[in-house]
MIZA-924905 format. One record per residue (C-alpha): residue in one letter; x, y, z. Coordinates in steps of 0.001 Angstrom, whole numbers, padded with zeros to 6 digits, always signed. Example, Ala and Ser with C-alpha at 12.3 -4.5 7.8 and 13.67 -1.06 7.14 Angstrom:
A+012300-004500+007800S+013670-001060+007140
# end
This chain:
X+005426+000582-029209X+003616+002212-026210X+005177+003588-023277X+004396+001357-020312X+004730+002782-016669X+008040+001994-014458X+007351-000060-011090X+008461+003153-009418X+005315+005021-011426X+002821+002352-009983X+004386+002455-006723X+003371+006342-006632X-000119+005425-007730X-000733+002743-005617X+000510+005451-002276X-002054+008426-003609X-004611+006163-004678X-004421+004721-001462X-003887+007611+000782X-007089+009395+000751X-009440+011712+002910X-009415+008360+005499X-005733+009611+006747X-007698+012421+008932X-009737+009853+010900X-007213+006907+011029X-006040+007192+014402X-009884+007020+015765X-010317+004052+013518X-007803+002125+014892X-009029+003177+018377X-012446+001766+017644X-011271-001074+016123X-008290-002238+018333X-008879-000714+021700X-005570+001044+023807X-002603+001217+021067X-004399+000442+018706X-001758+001427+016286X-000435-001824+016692X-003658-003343+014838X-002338-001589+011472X+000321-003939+010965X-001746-007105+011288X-004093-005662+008142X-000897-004429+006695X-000013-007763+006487X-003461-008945+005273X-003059-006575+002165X+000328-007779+001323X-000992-011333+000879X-003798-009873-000887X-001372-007943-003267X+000751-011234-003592X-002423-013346-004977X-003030-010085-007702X+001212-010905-008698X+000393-014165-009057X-002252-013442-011298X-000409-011503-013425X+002908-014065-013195X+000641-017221-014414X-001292-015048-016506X+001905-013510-018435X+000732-009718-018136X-002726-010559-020293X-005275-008092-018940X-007941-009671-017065X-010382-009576-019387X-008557-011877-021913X-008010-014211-019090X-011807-014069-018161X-012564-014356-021890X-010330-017436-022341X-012424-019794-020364X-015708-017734-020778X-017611-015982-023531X-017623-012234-022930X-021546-011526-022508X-021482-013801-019948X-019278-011338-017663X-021121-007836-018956X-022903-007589-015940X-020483-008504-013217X-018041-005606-015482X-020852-003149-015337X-020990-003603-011443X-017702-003273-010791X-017927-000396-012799X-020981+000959-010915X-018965+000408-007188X-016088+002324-008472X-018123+004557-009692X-019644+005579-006897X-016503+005318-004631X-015162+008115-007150X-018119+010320-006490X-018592+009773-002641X-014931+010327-001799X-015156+013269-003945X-018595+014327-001797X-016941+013826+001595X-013790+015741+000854X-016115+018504-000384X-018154+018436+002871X-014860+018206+005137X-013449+021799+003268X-016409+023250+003608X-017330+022379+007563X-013919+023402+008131X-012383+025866+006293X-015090+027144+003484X-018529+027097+005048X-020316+029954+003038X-018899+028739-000496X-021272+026871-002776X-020362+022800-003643X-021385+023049-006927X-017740+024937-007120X-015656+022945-005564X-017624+019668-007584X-017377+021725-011144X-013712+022090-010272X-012889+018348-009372X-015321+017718-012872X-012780+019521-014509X-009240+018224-013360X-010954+014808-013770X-012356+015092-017353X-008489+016440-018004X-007084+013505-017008X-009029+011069-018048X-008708+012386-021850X-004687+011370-021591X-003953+007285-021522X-003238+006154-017933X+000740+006464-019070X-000232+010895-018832X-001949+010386-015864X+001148+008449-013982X+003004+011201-015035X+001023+013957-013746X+000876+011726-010247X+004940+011858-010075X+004553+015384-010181X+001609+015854-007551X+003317+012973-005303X+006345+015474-005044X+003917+018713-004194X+002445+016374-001502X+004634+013777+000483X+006614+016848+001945X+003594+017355+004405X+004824+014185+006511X+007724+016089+007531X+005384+018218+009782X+004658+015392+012659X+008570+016187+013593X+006969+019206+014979X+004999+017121+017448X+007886+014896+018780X+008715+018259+021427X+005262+017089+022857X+004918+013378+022396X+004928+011411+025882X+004713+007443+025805X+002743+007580+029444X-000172+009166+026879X+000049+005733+024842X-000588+003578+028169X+001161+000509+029154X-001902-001443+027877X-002067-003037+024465X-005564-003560+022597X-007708-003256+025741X-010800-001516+026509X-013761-001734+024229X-012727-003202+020604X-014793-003529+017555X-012803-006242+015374X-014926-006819+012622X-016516-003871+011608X-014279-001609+012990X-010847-003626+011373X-013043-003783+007869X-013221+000032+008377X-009645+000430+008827X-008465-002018+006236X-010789+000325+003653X-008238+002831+004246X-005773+000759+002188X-007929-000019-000748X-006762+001179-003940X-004067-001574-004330X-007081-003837-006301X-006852-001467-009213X-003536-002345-009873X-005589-005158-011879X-006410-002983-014409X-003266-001909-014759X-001594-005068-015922X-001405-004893-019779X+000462-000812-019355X+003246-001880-016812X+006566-003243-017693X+008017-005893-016097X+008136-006431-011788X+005390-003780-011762X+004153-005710-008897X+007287-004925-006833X+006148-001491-007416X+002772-002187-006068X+004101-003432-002995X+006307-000412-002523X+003411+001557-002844X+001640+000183+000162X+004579+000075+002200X+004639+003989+001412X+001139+004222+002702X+001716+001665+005295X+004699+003421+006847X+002320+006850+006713X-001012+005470+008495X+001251+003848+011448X+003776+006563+011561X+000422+009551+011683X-001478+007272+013998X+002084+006339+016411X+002419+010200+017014X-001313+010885+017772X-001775+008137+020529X+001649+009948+021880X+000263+013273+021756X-003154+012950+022649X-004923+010435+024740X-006820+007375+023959X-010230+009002+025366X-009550+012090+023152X-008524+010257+019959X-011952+008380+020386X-014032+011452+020236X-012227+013902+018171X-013501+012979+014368X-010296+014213+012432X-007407+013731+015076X-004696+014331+012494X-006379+017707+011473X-006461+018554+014986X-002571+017895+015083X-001622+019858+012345X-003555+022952+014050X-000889+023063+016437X+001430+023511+014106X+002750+027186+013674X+005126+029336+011017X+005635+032911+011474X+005076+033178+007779X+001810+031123+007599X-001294+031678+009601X-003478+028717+009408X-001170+025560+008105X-004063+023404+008124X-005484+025382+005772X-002849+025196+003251X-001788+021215+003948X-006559+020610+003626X-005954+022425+000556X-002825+020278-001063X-004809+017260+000104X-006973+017559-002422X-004549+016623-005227X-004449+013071-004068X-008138+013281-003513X-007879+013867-007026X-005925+010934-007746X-007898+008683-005849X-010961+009929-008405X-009638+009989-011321X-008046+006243-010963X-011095+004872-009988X-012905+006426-012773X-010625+005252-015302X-011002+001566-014231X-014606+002230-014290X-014089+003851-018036X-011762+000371-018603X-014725-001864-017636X-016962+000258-019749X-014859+000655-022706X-014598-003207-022937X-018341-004033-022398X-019148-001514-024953X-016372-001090-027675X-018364+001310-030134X-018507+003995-027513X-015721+006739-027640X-013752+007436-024807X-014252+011166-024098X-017919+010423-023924X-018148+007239-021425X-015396+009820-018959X-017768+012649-019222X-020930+010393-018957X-019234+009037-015626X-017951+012391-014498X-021803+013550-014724X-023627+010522-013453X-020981+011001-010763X-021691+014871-009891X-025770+014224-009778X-025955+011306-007159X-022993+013554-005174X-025852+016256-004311X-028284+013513-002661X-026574+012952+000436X-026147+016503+002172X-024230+015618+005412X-020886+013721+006225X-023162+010847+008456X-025299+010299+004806X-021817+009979+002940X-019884+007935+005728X-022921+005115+005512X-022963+005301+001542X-018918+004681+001679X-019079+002260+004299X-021600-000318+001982X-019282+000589-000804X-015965-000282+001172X-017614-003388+001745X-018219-004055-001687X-014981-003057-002607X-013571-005308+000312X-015007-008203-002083X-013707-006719-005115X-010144-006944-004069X-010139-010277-002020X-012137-012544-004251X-011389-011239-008328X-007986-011804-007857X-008756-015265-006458X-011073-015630-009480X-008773-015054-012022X-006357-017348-010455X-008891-020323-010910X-009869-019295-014541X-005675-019137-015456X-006305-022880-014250X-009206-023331-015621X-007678-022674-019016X-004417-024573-018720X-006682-027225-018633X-008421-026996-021490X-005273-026022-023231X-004067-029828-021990X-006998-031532-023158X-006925-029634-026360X-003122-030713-026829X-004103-034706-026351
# end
């Protein structure tokens, strides 16, 4: 019998997968998006992806833990669905490589401007192909470990609280200039991750989607708690033009012991980058795998991991990689509103036929 993952595993990959290099920028986004306080904002699309991850627990409630490919393949024959698996698997793909890309770009503009990317992108090759080898059982157990070498960063915003004023925050409450749509899409792509907890339906044991849920309140409790203490420590003008506000708040925090801690926490940040990669490449491999039994596993990971690493060196700056990610987000957007919603229909779809069948 195969080991499955605990709700509390998921739970910790749904928060890393989740939590990626948008953290930096989420106070801006919300800014954009939502006008004065815009912190506020978060918990209406907080609220969005809950009923978002309550349609994928139905789907795996009515569909009785079958992976969504049986469920597809119950109403439909397979070839049918190839393409629409092969571009899902393309999106993710690319999501992989271009949050890769604009991690990359951030250490380098920041930290490591005279080092090479081909470095830091043979390094993230590596730690990826790793992973991917092991079943995704290996690689929730590797995230319990990096989870634990990561979450203790939060406790640094208590440094801040010495400085945080609620006259910086305003009186006023989503004023000023707002961009709803495109801005709030932007912000609610900072909680996507939760869709591949689709693809993780046949290796979970029982409730898993409790642990799902847990897993976004983690990252929900994060984004509001990091943006609450930046629109109380800086003000809404400076939020709005500083491009990674929550890098610019851990600058001003200072150990005796430790020179730069920005440098350090950039640094750790990376292992849930990592995460992030690796999980969307592995539903990518799942999609693959399917469409294509005959091919081995080792060699559709390393065929992604270098498809991935050549379109990461055609856009050069962070503007080229922000416009790539923001199509993508969109696409992803779809992704995780409307499969879920499709699968429900098809579980229908195949009651039904199991009815008339019966008569």
């Amino acid at each position: 019998m195969k080991e499955k993952l605990h709700p509390f595993q998921v739970a910790l990959l749904i928060y890393m997968i989740q939590s990626g290099v948008t953290l930096f920028s989420i106070p801006r986004l919300s800014a954009e998006a939502f006008g004065t306080n815009g912190w506020i904002g978060l918990f209406f699309l907080v609220g969005i992806v809950m009923l978002n991850i309550l349609t994928i627990g139905l789907v795996y409630k009515w569909g009785k833990g079958q992976s969504i490919f049986i469920i597809i393949e119950n109403v439909f024959p397979k070839w049918l669905f190839v393409p629409l698996y092969l571009f899902i698997s393309v999106v993710f793909t690319l999501l992989a490589t271009l949050v890769t890309k604009k991690y990359i770009l951030m250490l380098k503009m920041l930290f490591f401007r005279d080092t090479p990317s081909i470095i830091f992108v043979g390094m993230f090759f590596l730690l990826s192909f790793f992973l991917l080898r092991g079943c995704i059982y290996e690689i929730g157990k590797a995230n319990v470990l990096l989870f634990f070498l990561t979450i203790w960063t939060m406790l640094l915003l208590t440094f801040h609280l010495s400085e945080f004023s609620f006259t910086r925050m305003t009186t006023f409450i989503m004023e000023g200039e707002k961009d709803l749509l495109k801005g709030g899409l932007n912000v609610f792509a900072a909680f996507l991750g939760f869709e591949l907890s689709l693809f993780l339906i046949p290796y979970v044991q029982k409730n898993f989607i409790k642990g799902v849920f847990l897993g976004n309140t983690i990252t929900s409790f994060i984004y509001i708690s990091v943006s609450f203490v930046c629109y109380g420590f800086f003000s809404f003008e400076y939020l709005l033009n500083d491009l990674f506000p929550v890098i610019t708040l851990i600058e001003y925090v200072k150990f005796p012991f430790v020179e730069r801690v920005e440098n350090l926490i950039f640094t750790l940040f990376a292992l849930k980058v990592l995460i992030t990669v690796v999980m969307y490449l592995w539903a990518s491999k799942e999609l693959i795998s399917h469409s294509f039994p005959k091919l081995k596993s080792n060699f559709i990971s390393f065929s992604l991991l270098m498809i991935g690493t050549l379109i990461s060196f055609i856009p050069d700056i962070i503007r080229e990689v922000d416009q790539w990610l923001e199509w993508l987000t969109y696409l992803d957007i779809g992704i995780a509103i409307l499969l879920p919603i499709m699968l429900i229909a098809f579980i229908g779809l195949h009651k039904v036929k199991q009815k008339k069948v019966t008569l």
